[in-house]
N, C-alpha and C positions, 0 to 999 in steps of 0.2 A: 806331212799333213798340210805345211803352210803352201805346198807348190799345188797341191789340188782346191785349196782353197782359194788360190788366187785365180785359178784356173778357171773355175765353178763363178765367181766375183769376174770376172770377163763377160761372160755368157749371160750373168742375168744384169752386168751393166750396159749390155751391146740393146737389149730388150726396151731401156730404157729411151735410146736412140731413135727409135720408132716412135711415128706420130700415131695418135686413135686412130686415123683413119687405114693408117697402114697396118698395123696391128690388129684392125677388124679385117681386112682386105686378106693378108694371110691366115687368119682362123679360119675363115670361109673355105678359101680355098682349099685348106687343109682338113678340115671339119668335114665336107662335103664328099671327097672321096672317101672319108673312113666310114663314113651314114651307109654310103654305096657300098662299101666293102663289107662292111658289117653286116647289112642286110644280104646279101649273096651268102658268106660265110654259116647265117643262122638259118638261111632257107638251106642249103649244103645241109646241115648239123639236124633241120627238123626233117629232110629227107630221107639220110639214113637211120633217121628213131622212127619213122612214119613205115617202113615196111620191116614183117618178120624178116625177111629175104636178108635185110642189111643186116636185122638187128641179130642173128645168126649166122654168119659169115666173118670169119677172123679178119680178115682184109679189111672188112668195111668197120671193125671196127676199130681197128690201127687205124682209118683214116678218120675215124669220128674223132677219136681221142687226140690228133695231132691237130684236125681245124677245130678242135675245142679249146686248147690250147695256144694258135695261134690267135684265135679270136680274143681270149682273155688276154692277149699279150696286146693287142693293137687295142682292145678298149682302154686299159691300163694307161698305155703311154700315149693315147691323145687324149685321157684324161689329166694326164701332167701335162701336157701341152697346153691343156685350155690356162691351166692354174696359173703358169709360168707367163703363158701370153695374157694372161689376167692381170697380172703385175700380184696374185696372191703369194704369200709366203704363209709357210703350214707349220708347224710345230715339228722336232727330231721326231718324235717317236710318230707319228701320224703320217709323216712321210716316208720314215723306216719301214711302216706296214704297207703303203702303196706300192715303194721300189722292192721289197720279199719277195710280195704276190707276182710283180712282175719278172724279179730272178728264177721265181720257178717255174712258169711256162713258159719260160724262155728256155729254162734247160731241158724242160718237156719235148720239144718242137724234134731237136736235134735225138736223140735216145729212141725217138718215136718214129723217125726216118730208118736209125738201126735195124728196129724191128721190121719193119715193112720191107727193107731192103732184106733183113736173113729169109720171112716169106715169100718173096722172090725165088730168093737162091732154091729153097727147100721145092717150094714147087715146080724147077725147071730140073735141077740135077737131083732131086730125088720125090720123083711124082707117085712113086707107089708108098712111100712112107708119109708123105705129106698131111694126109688126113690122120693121121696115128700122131704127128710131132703138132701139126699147126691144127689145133681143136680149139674149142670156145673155152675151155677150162684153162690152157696153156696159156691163150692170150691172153685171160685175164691177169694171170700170176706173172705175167710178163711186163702188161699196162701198171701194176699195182708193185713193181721192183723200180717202174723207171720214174714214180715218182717218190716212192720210196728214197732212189739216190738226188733227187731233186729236191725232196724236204730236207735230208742230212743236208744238202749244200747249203740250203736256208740258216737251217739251223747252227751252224758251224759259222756262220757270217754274222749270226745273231749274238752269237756267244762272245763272238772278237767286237763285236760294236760296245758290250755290254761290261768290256774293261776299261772303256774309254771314261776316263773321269768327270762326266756330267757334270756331278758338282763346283765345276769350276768355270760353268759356264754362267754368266752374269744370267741367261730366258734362255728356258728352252724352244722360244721361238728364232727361227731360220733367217736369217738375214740376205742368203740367197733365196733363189727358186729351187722348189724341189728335184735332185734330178738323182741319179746311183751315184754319181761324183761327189758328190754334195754330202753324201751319208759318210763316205770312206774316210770316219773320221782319224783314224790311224793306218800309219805304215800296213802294219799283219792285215787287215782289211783289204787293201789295196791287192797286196799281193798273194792272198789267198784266190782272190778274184782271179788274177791275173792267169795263176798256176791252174786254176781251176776250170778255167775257159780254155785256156790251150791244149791242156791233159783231155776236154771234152771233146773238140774237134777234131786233134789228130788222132783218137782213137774211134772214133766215128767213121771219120773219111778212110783212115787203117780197113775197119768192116766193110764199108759200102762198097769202095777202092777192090778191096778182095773179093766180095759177091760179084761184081761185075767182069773180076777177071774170070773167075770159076764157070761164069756164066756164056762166057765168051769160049773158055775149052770145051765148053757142054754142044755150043755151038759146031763145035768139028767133030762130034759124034753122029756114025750114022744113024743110030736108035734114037735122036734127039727131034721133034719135031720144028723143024727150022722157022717157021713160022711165030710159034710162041716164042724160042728161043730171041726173036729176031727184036719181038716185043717186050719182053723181058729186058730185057737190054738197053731200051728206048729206057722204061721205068725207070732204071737203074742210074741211067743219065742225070734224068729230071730230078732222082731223089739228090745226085752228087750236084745238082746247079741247085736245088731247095736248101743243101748244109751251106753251101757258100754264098747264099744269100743271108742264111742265120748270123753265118761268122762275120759279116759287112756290117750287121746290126750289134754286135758285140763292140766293134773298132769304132765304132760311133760315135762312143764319147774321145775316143783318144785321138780319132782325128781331128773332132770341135775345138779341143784343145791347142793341138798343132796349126788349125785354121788361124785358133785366137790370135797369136802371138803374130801372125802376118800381114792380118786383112786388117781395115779398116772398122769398126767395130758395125756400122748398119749394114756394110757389105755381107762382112761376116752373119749376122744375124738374117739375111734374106740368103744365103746358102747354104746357112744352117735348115732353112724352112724346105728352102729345096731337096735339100740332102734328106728329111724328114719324112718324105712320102714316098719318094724311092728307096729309102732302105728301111723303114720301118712300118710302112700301111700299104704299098703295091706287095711286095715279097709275102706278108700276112692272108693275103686273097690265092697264093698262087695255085695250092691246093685245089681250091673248090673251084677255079678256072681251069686246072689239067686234067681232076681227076672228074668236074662234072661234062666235058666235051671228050675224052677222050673214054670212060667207061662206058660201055654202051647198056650196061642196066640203070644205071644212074642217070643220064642223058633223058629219057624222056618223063622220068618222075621228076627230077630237076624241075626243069622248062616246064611242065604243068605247075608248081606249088610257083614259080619264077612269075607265070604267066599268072597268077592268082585263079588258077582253076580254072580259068573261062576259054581259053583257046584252043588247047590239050584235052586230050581224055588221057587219063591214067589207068591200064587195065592191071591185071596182076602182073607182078615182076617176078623173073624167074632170073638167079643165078646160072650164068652161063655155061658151059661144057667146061673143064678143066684145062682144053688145048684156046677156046675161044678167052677163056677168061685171064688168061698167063699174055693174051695179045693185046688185053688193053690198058 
């Protein structure tokens, strides 16, 4: 406990290093792309609720559910950013429910690429079952397991924070800045995290990993239409570079840590800021930049509600053919 506390006690002494002006200079900065990413993100989000087409199609709605998810995760954490770059300190349990909400769509993100990736699979190497396995009733009981395992993870972190002897704490206000480091007020905390974050991506990347291989055999069949299969594939990519941009935002704090102990503390804290937009508020947009350029029913509903209505017309949207739709 006392090594993450010294650790946590770095990061928000490096904070203090910073003049007002510099510390409004990086809010800004940082504030500004997540305004921009946030607004893409919820016109993406009000896109596929805005037509039946999406809001009936399993696909669209694994990807509603995933930038629903990342979006609560990138509001989350640049709203700890403001507190932190605020010089505010929050109370345990007031920060315990901000960094929750954020542990659980964050394990949202990744379980919700699984899925999309087994849709894939099911739709290339098995296209005559596919409407029979991947319906709107399956995904929902599918959306509603994986947070299912994403509240148990909560919950199970909440229970080990909940043995920690409060009472011996002089205020339950925070003497750091709020951050998940900050909270792991005990060892089992620490390494339930720990076990629990690696058990989650290497059985992810395990899935995704194995759809793409499967997908790739489907590929040297002659009964395979090479086309989708060719696209499928691309999909499949992007899903495995979307987990390892998840898994870069897990290692976050352990790298801040490792920075600490090396850099200078206002070095450290202006690469901290750095580090902050590339692995925590670009990777959260990536979605609704791959899937709204590269879907070709999404693409021009998009850019009409993008354009605020005035550039575009928006006529009816029609879900694409099954070999067109596996192509993009």
């Amino acid at each position: 406990m006392s090594f993450v506390n010294r650790s946590a006690a770095n990061v928000s002494v490096g904070l203090q290093y910073q003049g007002v002006f510099e510390r409004a200079l990086f809010s800004t900065l940082t504030t500004l792309p997540c305004c921009v990413f946030l607004f893409i993100n919820g016109t993406m989000l009000f896109t596929l609720r805005s037509k039946s087409v999406f809001r009936e199609t399993s696909r669209y709605i694994l990807l509603c559910n995933l930038l629903f998810a990342d979006t609560g995760q990138m509001a989350l954490s640049q709203i700890l950013y403001i507190i932190a770059a605020s010089r505010v300190t929050l109370t345990y349990p007031l920060c315990g429910f901000l960094n929750m909400l954020t542990i659980l769509v964050t394990t949202v993100s990744p379980l919700t690429l699984v899925l999309m990736s087994l849709e894939r699979y099911v739709a290339v190497c098995y296209p005559l079952r596919h409407t029979a396995i991947v319906n709107i009733r399956n995904t929902w009981v599918a959306i509603a397991v994986v947070w299912a395992i994403s509240s148990l993870n909560v919950l199970t972190q909440v229970l080990l924070l909940v043995e920690f002897p409060f009472e011996q704490l002089q205020s339950l206000q925070m003497k750091d800045y709020c951050s998940e480091t900050a909270i792991m007020l005990g060892s089992k905390s620490a390494e339930f995290s720990k076990v629990f974050t690696s058990f989650l991506f290497i059985s992810s990347s395990v899935v995704i990993t194995s759809t793409y291989v499967s997908v790739m055999v489907a590929a040297r069949s002659a009964s395979t239409e090479k086309t989708s299969v060719h696209k499928a594939r691309n999909t499949l990519l992007l899903h495995l570079v979307q987990l390892s941009l998840s898994l870069c935002s897990t290692v976050y704090s352990s790298l801040l840590i490792s920075l600490s102990r090396v850099l200078q503390r206002i070095v450290f804290v202006r690469i901290q800021n750095f580090l902050y937009v590339f692995i925590f508020i670009f990777p959260r947009c990536l979605s609704s930049l791959i899937y709204g350029i590269r879907d070709q029913s999404i693409r021009p509903v998009l850019m009409y509600h993008l354009c605020c209505r005035h550039k575009l017309r928006s006529g009816p949207v029609k879900v694409l053919p099954r070999s067109e739709m596996d192509a993009n």
